[in-house]
C-alpha positions as CSV (number, residue, x, y, z in Angstrom):
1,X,135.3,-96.2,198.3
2,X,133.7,-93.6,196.1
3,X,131.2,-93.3,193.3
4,X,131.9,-91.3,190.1
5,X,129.8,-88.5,189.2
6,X,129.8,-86.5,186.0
7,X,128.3,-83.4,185.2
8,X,127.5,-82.3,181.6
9,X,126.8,-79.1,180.1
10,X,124.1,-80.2,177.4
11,X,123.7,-76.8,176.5
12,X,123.9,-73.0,178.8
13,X,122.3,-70.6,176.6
14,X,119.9,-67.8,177.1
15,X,116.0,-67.5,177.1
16,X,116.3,-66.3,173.6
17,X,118.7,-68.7,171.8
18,X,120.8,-66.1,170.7
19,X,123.7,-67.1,168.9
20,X,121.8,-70.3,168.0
21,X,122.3,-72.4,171.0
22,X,119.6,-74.0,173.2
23,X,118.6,-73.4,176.6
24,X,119.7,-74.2,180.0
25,X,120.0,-78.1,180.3
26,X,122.8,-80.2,182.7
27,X,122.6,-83.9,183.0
28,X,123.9,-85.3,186.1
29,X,125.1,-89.3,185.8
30,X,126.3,-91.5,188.3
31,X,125.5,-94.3,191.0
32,X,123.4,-95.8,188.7
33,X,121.3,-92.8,188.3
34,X,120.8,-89.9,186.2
35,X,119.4,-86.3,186.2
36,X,118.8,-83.5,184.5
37,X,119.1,-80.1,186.2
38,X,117.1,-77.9,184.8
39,X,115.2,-78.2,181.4
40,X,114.5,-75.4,179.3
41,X,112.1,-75.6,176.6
42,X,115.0,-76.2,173.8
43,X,116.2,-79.5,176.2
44,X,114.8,-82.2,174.4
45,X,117.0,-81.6,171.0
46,X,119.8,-80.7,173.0
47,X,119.4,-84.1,174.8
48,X,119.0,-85.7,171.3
49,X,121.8,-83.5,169.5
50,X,124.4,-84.9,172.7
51,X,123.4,-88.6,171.9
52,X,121.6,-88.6,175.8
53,X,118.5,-91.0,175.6
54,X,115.9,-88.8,177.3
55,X,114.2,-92.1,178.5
56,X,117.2,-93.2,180.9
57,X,116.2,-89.7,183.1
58,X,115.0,-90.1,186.4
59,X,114.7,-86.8,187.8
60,X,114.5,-83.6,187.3
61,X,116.0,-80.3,189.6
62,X,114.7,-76.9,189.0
63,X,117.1,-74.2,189.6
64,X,114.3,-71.6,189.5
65,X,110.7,-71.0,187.5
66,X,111.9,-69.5,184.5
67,X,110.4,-70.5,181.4
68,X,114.1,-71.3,180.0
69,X,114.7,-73.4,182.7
70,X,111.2,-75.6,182.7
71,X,109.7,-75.1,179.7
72,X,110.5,-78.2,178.5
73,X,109.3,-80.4,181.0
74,X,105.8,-81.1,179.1
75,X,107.9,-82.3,176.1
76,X,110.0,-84.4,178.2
77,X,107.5,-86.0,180.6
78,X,105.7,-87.1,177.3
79,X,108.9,-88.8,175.7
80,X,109.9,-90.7,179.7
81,X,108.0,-92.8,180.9
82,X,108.6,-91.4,184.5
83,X,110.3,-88.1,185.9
84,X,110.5,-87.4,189.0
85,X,110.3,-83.5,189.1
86,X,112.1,-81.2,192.4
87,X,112.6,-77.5,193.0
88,X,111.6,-74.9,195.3
């Protein structure tokens, strides 16, 4: 018996936004639970521009500590009313 899991590419872009698009940002659903990996300072209208209700997170993994990839974690800590926050 398995368990569906979906991965989705909220958004992949660069530090810089170039071309308009918003940071790094993937939300991980299944099992009842949802993630995001990675959350780059642009996340939280990504989130919002995909329809993704930033409130039904419950963790969050770090790939690395660049500010495109954790920068947004103040703004999204402040709109959940818990995250649970991993990396190395």
């Amino acid at each position: 018996m398995g368990c569906e899991v979906r991965l989705h590419f909220v958004e992949s872009g660069d530090a810089f936004g170039n071309g308009g698009r918003f940071q790094t940002c993937f939300w991980l659903e299944g099992a009842g639970e949802s993630m995001l990996i990675d959350c780059g300072a642009t996340s939280l209208t990504a989130l919002k521009a995909a329809a993704i209700e930033p409130n039904e997170i419950g963790s969050v993994a770090l790939t690395h500590l660049h500010g495109d990839h954790f920068g947004g974690l103040p703004f999204s800590s402040s709109t959940a009313s818990s995250v649970a926050v991993s990396g190395r």
